[in-house]
N, C-alpha and C positions, 0 to 999 in steps of 0.2 A: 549413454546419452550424448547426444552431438548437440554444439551450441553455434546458429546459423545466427551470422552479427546480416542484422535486416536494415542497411543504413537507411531506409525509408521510413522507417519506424523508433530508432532510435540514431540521433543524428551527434551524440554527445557523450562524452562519459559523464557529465552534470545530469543527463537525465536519465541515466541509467543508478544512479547515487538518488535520486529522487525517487525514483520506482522502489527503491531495497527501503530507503526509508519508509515511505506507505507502507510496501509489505510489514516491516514493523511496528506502524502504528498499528495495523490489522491485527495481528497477532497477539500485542500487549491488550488489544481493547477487550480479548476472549477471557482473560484474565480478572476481567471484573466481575466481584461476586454478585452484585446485585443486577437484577437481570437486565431492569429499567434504564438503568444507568447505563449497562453494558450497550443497550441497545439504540438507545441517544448515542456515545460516541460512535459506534460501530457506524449511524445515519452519518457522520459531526468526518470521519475520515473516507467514509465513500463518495459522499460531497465534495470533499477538497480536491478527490483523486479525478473525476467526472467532470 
């Protein structure tokens, strides 16, 4: 896999540090057992990211 730095798209390594955390938030949120819940945050970190 080849990694093609797109400076149009990411212009910072701040927002590149911001995207790995979302992706974490994403992640941790699959993790919640209740589905309800799961599914509120999952809206609560697509939101933020959008």
């Amino acid at each position: 896999m080849n990694f093609h730095y797109d400076k149009n798209i990411l212009t910072t390594q701040s927002d590149l540090q911001v995207s790995v955390a979302d992706l974490r938030d994403v992640i941790q949120a699959f993790t919640i057992p209740n589905d309800a819940q799961r599914l509120k945050e999952l809206q609560v970190v697509l939101e933020s990211i959008v």
